[in-house]
MARNU-923226 format. One record per residue: residue number from 1; residue in one letter; chain; x, y, z of N, C-alpha, C in turn. Coordinates in steps of 0.001 Angstrom, whole numbers, plus 500000, padded with zeros to 6 digits. Layout:
- resi, resn, chain, n_px, n_py, n_pz, ca_px, ca_py, ca_pz, c_px, c_py, c_pz
- NUM, A, A, X, Y, Z, X, Y, Z, X, Y, Z
...
This chain:
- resi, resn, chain, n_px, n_py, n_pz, ca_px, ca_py, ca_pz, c_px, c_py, c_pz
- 1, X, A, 768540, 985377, 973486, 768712, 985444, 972031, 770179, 985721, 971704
- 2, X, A, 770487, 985211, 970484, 772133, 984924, 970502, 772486, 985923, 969011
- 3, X, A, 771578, 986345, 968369, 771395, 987392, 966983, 772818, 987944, 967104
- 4, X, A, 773033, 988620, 967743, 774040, 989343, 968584, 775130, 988977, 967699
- 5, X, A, 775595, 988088, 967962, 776813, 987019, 967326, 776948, 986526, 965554
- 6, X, A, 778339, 986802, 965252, 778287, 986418, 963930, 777582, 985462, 963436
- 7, X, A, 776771, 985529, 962270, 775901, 984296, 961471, 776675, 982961, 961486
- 8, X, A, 777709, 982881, 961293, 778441, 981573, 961161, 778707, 980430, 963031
- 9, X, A, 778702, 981824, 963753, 778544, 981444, 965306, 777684, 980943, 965889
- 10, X, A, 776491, 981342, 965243, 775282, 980940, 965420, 774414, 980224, 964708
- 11, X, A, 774646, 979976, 963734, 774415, 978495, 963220, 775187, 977200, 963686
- 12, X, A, 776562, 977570, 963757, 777124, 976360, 964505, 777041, 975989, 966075
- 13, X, A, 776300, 976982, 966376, 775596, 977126, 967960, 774493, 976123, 968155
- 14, X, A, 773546, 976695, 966565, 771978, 975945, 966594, 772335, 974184, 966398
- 15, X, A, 773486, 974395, 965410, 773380, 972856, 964942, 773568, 971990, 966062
- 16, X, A, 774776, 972602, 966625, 775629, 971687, 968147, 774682, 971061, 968617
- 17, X, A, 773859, 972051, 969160, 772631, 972402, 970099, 771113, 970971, 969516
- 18, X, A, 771160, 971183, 968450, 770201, 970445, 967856, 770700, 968635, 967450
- 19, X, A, 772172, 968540, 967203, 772651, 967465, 967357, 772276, 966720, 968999
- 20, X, A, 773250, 967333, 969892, 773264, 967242, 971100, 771976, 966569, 971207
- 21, X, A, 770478, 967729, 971656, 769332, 967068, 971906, 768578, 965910, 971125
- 22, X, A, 769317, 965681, 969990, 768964, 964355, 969339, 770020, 963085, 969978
- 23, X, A, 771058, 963285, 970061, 772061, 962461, 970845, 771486, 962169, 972245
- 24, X, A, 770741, 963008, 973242, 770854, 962649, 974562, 769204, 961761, 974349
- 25, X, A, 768163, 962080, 973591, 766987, 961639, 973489, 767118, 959902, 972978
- 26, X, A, 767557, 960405, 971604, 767491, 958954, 970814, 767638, 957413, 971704
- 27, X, A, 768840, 957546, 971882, 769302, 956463, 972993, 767587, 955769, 973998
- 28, X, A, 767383, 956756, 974621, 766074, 956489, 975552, 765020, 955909, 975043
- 29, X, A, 764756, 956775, 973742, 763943, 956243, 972711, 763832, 954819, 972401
- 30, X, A, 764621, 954562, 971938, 765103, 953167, 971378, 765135, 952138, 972368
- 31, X, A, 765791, 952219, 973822, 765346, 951574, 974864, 763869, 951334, 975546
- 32, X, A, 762958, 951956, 975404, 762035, 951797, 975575, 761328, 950949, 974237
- 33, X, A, 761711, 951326, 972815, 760757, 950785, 971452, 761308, 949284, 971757
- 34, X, A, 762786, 949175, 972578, 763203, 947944, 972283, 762589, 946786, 973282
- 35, X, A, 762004, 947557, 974312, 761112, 946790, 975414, 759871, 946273, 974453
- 36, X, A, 759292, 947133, 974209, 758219, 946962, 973058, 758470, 945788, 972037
- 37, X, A, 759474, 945792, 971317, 759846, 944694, 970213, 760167, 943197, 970682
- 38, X, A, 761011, 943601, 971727, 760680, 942361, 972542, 759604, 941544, 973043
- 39, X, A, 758431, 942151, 973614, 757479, 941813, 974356, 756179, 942261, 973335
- 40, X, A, 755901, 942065, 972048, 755083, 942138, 971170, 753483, 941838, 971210
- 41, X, A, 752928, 942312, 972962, 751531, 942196, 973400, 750793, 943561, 973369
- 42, X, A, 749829, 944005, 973067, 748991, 945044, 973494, 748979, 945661, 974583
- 43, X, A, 748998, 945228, 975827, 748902, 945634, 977002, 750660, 946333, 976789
- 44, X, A, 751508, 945584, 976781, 752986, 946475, 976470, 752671, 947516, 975860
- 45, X, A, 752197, 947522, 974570, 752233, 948727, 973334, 751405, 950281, 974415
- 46, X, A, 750230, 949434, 974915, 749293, 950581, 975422, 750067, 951152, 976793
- 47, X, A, 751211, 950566, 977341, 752291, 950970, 978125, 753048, 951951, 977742
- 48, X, A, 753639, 951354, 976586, 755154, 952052, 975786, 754461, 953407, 975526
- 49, X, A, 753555, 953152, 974248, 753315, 953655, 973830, 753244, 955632, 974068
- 50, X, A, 752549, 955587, 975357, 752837, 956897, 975340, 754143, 957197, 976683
- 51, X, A, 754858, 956279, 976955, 755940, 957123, 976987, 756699, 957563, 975895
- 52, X, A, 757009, 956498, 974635, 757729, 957071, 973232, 757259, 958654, 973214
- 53, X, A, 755579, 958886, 973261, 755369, 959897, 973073, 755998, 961009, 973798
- 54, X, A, 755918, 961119, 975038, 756337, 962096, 975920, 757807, 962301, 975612
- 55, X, A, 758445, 961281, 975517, 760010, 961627, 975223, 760382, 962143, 973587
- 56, X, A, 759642, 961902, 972682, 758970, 962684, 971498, 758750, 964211, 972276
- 57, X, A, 758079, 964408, 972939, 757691, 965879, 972922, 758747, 966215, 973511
- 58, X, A, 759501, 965720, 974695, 760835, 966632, 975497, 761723, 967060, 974294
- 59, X, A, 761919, 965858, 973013, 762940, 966313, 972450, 762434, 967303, 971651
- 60, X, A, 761266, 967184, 971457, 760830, 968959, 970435, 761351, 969549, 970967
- 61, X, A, 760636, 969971, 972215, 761061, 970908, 973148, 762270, 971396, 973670
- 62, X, A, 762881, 970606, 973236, 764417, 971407, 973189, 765062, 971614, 971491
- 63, X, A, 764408, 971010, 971120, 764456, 971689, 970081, 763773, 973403, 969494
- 64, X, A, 762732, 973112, 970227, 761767, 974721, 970074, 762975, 975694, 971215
- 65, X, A, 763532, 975198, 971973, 764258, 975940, 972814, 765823, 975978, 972124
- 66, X, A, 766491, 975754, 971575, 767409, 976055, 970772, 767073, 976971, 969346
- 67, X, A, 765803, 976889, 969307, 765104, 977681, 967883, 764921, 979053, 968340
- 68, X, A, 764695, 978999, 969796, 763964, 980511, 970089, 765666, 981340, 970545
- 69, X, A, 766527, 980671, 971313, 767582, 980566, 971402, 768685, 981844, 970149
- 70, X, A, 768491, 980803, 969257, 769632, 981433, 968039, 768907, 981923, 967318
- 71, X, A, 767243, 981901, 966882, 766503, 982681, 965658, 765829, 983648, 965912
- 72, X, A, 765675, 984617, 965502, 764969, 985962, 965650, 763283, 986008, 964674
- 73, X, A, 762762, 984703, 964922, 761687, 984679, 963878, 760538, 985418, 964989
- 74, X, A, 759845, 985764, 964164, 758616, 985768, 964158, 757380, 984971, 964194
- 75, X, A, 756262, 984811, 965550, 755150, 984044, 964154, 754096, 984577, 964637
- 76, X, A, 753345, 984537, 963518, 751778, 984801, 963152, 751196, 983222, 963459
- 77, X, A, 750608, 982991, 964231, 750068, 981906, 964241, 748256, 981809, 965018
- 78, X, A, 747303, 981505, 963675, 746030, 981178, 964459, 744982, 980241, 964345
- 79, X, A, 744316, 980387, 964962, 743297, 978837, 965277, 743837, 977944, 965801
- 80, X, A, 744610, 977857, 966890, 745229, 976288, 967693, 744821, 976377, 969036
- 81, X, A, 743774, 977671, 969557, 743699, 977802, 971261, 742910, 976511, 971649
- 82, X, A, 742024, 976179, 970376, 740622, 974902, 970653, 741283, 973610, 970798
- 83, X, A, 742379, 973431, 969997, 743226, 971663, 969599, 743216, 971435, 970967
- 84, X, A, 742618, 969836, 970827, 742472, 969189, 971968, 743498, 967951, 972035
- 85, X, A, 744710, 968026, 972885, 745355, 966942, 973119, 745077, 965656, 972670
- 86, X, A, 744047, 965198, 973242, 743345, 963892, 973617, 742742, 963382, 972505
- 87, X, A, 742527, 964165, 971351, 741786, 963675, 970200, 742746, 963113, 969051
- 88, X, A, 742542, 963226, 967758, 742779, 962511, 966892, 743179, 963542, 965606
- 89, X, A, 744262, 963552, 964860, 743971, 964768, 963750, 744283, 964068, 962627
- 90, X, A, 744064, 964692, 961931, 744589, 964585, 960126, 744752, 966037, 959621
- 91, X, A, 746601, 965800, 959439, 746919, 967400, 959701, 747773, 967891, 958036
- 92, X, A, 747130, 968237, 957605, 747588, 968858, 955993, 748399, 969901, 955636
- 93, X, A, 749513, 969823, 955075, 749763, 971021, 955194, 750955, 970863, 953256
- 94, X, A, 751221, 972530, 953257, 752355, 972148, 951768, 753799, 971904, 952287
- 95, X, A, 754525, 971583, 951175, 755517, 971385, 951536, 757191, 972204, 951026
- 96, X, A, 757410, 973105, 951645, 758722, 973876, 950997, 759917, 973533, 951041
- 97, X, A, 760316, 973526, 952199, 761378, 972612, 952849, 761630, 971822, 954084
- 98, X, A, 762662, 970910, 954113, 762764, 970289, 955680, 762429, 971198, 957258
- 99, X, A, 762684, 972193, 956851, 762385, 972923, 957993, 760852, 973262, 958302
- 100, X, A, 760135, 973011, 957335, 758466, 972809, 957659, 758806, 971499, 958522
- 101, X, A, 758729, 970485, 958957, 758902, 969831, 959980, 758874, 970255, 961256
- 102, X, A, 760472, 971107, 961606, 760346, 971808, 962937, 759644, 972727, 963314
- 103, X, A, 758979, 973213, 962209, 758372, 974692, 962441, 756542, 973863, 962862
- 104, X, A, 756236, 973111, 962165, 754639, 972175, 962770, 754726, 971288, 963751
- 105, X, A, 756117, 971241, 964369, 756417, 969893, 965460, 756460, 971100, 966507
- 106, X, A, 757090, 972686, 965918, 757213, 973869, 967257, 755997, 973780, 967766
- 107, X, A, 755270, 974216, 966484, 753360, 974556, 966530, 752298, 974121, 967456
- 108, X, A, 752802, 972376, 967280, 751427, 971323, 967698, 752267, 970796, 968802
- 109, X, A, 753133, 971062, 969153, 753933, 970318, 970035, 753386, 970387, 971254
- 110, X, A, 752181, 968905, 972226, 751697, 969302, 973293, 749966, 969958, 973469
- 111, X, A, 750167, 970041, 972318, 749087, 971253, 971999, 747630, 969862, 971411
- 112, X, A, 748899, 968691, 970188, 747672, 967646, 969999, 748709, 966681, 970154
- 113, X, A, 748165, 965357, 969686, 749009, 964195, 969800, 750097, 964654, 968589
- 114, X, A, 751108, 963531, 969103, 752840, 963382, 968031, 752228, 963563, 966601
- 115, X, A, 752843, 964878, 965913, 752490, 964323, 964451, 753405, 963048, 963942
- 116, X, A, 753063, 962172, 963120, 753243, 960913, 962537, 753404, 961085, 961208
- 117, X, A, 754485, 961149, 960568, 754655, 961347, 958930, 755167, 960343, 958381
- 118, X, A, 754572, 960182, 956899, 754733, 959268, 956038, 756013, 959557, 955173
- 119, X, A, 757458, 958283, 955702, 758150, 958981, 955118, 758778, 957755, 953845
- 120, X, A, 759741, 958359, 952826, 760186, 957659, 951968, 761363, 956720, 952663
- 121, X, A, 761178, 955060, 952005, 761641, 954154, 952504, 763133, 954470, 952690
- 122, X, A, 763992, 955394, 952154, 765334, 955992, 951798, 766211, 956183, 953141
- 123, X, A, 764787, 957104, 953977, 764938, 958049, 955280, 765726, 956952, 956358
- 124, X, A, 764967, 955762, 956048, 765578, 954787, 957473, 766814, 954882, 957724
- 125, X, A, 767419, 954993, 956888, 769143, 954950, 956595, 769869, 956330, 957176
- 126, X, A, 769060, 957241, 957574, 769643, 958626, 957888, 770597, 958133, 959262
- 127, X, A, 771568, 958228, 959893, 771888, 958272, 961000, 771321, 958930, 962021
- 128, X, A, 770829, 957944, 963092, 770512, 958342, 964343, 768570, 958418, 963940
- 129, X, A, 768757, 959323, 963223, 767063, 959527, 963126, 766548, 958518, 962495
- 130, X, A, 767391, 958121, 961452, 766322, 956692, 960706, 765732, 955619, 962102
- 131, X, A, 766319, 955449, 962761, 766108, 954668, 963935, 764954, 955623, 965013
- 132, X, A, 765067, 956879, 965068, 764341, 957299, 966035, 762604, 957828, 965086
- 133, X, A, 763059, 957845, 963995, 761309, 957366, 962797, 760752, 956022, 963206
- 134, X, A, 761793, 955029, 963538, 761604, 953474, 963454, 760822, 953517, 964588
- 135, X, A, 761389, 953985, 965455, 760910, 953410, 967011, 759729, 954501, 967371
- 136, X, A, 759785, 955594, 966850, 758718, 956048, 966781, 757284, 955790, 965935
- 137, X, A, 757383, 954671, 964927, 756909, 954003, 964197, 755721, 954781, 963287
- 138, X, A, 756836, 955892, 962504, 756763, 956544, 961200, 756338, 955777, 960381
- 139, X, A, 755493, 955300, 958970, 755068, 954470, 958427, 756487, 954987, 956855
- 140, X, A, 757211, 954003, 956602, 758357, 954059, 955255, 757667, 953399, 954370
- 141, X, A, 757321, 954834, 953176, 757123, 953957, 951665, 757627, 954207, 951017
- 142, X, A, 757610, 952829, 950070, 758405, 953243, 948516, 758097, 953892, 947775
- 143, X, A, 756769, 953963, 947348, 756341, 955233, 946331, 757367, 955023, 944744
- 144, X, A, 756893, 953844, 944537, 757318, 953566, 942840, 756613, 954219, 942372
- 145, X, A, 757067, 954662, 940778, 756200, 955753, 939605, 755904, 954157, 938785
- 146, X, A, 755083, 954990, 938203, 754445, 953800, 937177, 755353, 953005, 936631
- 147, X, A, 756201, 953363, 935850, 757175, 952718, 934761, 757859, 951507, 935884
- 148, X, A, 758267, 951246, 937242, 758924, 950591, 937941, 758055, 949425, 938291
- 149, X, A, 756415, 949851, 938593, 755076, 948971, 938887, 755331, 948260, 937839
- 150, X, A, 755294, 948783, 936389, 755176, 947796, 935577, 755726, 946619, 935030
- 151, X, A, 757139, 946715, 935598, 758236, 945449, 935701, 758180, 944736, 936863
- 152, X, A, 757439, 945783, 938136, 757587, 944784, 939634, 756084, 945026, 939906
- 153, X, A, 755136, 944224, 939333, 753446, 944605, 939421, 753146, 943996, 940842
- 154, X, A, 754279, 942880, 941434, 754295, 942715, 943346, 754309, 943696, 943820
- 155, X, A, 754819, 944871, 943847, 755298, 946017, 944402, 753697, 946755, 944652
- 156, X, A, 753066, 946846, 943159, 751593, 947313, 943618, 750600, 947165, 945021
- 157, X, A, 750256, 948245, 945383, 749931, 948095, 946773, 750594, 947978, 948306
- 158, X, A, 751857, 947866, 948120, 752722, 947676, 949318, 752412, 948824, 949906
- 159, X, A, 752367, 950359, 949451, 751875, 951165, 950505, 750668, 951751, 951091
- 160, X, A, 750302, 951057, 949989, 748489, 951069, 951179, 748597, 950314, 952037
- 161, X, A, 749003, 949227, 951705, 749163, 948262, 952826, 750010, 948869, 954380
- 162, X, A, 750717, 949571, 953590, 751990, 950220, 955162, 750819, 951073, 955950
- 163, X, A, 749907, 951665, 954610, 749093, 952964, 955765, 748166, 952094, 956414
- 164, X, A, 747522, 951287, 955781, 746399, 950315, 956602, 746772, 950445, 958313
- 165, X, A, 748358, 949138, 957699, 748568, 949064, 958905, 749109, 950026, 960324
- 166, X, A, 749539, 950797, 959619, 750167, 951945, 960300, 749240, 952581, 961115
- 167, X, A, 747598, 952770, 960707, 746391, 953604, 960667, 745659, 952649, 961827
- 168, X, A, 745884, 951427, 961941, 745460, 950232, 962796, 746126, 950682, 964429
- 169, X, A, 747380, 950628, 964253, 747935, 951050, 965152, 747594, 952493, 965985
- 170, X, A, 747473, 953669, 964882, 747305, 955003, 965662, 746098, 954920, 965934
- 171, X, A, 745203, 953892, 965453, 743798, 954029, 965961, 743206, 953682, 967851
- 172, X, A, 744721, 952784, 968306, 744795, 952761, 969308, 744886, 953655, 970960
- 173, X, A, 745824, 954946, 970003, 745974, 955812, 971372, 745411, 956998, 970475
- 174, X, A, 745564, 958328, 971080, 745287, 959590, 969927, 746896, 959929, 969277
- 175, X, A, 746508, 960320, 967962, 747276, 960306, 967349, 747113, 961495, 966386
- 176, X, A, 748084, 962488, 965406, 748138, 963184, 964260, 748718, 962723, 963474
- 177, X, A, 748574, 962154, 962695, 748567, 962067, 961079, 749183, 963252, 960250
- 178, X, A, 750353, 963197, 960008, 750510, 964740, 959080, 751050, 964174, 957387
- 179, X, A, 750034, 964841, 957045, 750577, 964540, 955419, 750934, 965640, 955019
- 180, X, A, 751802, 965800, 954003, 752283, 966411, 953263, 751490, 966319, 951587
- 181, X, A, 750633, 967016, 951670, 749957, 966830, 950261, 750695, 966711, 948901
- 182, X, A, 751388, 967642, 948790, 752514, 967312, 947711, 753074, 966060, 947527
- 183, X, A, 753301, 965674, 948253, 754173, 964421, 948842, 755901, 964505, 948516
- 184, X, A, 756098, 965925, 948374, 757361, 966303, 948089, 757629, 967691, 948164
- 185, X, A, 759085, 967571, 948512, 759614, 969593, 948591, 759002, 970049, 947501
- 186, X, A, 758629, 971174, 947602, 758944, 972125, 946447, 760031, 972747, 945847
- 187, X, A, 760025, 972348, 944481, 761232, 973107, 943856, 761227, 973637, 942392
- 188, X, A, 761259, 974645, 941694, 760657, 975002, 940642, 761340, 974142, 939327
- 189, X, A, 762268, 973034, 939311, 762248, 971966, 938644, 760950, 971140, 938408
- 190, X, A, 760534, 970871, 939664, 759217, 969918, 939824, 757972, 970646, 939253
- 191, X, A, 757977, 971969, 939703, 757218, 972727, 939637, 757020, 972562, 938064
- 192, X, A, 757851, 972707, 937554, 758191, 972649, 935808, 757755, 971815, 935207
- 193, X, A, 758185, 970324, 935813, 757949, 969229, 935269, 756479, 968434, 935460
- 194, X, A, 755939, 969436, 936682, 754684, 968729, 936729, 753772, 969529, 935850
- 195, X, A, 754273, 970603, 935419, 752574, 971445, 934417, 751769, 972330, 936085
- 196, X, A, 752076, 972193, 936908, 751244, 972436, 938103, 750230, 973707, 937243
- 197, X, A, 749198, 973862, 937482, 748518, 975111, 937625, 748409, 975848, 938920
- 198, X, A, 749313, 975470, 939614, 749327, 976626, 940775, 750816, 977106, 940884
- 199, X, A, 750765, 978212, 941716, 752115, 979029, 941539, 752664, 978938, 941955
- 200, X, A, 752477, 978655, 943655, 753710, 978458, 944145, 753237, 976587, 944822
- 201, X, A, 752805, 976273, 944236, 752295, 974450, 944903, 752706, 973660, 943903
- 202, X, A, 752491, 972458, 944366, 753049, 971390, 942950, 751576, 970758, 943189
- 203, X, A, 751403, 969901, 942443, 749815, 969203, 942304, 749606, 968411, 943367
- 204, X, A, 748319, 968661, 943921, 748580, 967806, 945324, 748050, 965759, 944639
- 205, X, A, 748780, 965267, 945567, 748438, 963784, 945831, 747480, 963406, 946909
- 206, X, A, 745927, 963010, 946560, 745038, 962380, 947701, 745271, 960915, 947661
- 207, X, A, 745998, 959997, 947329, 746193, 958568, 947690, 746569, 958659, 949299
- 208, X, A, 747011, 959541, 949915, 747867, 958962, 951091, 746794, 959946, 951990
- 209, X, A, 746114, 961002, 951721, 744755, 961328, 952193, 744124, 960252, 952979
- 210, X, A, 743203, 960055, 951241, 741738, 959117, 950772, 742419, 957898, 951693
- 211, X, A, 743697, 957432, 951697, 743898, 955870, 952774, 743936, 956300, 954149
- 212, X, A, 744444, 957469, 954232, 744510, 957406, 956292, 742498, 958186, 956719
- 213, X, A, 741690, 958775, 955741, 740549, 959105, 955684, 739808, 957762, 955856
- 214, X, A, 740239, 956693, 955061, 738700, 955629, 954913, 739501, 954415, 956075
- 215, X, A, 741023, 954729, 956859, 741019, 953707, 957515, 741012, 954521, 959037
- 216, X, A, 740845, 955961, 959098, 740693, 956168, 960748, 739198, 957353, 960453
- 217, X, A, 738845, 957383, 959232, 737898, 958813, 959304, 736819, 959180, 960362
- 218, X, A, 736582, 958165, 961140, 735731, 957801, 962387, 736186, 958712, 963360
- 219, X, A, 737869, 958515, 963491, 738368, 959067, 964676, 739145, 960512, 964648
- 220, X, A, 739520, 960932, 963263, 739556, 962344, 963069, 738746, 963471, 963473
């Protein structure tokens, strides 16, 4: 544990640290998705497929090991002794900030299959990671508000369509599903603007539920 050390030392410790293990992973990643893209058969996919995964979990894992590293957290954590690897989840949870990510990838990491999140079409563009969502084959939606449907009424449905297909695919190996019910951070702007009747939640969204429910609910 690195506490010890000025706050500013140790954040620029964690970040290094957390760059780095995205730098040495990604690369591998992508060489393998790119075997895959090339060779666009089933028998490949049911190959690739779970190596992407495994090299998915090494890089948590050094990520959970740079976390335990520089942070002095705590956790309370229960009900996960039963999660069975090998099965299938649909995993719910709210949403506060980006760092809910690492903290449910620390959690389940190993424990069940890769969580799989539904992210906004925006994300692809991130450096380094937009590509390692890609090849990990994250499902990107647009998520137009009404007023945009109604000038581009083509646009209607494009992301059911992404989960369909997306849901086709994880139906193949075991897989977690993690939604974010909100379908967005929390922030007491939103909080504001939505009327929420809850206090600290924003109103949840079941569209992205009710679609990964009626296209894998068999295998959850």
């Amino acid at each position: 544990m690195l506490n010890f050390l000025p706050t500013p030392l140790v954040a620029l410790i964690a970040t290094t640290l957390m760059v780095a293990n995205a730098l040495f992973w990604v690369p591998i990643l992508l060489l393998f998705s790119l075997v895959k893209l090339i060779i666009p058969v089933k028998k490949v996919r049911l190959l690739i497929d779970p190596i992407l995964l495994h090299i998915a979990e090494a890089w948590i894992a050094g990520n959970s090991g740079w976390m335990h590293l520089t942070q002095r957290t705590q956790w309370d954590v229960q009900g996960i002794a039963d999660l069975n690897y090998h099965s299938w989840y649909l995993v719910n949870c709210n949403h506060q900030s980006w760092v809910d990510i690492l903290v449910l990838q620390r959690l389940f990491n190993r424990r069940i299959p890769l969580l799989k999140f539904f992210l906004k079409q925006q994300l692809i563009w991130v450096p380094v990671m937009g590509l390692a969502w890609w090849a990990l084959e994250f499902p990107f939606m647009h998520r137009h508000n009404e007023e945009f449907l109604k000038t581009h009424p083509e646009m209607r449905g494009k992301d059911q369509a992404t989960t369909r297909k997306a849901c086709e695919k994880y139906a193949l190996i075991p897989t977690s599903v993690m939604n974010f019910l909100e379908g967005t951070r929390f922030t007491p702007a939103k909080h504001q603007r939505q009327k929420s009747p809850y206090k600290h939640l924003l109103k949840p969204k079941a569209g992205g539920l009710a679609l990964a429910l009626n296209a894998m609910g068999d295998k959850f």
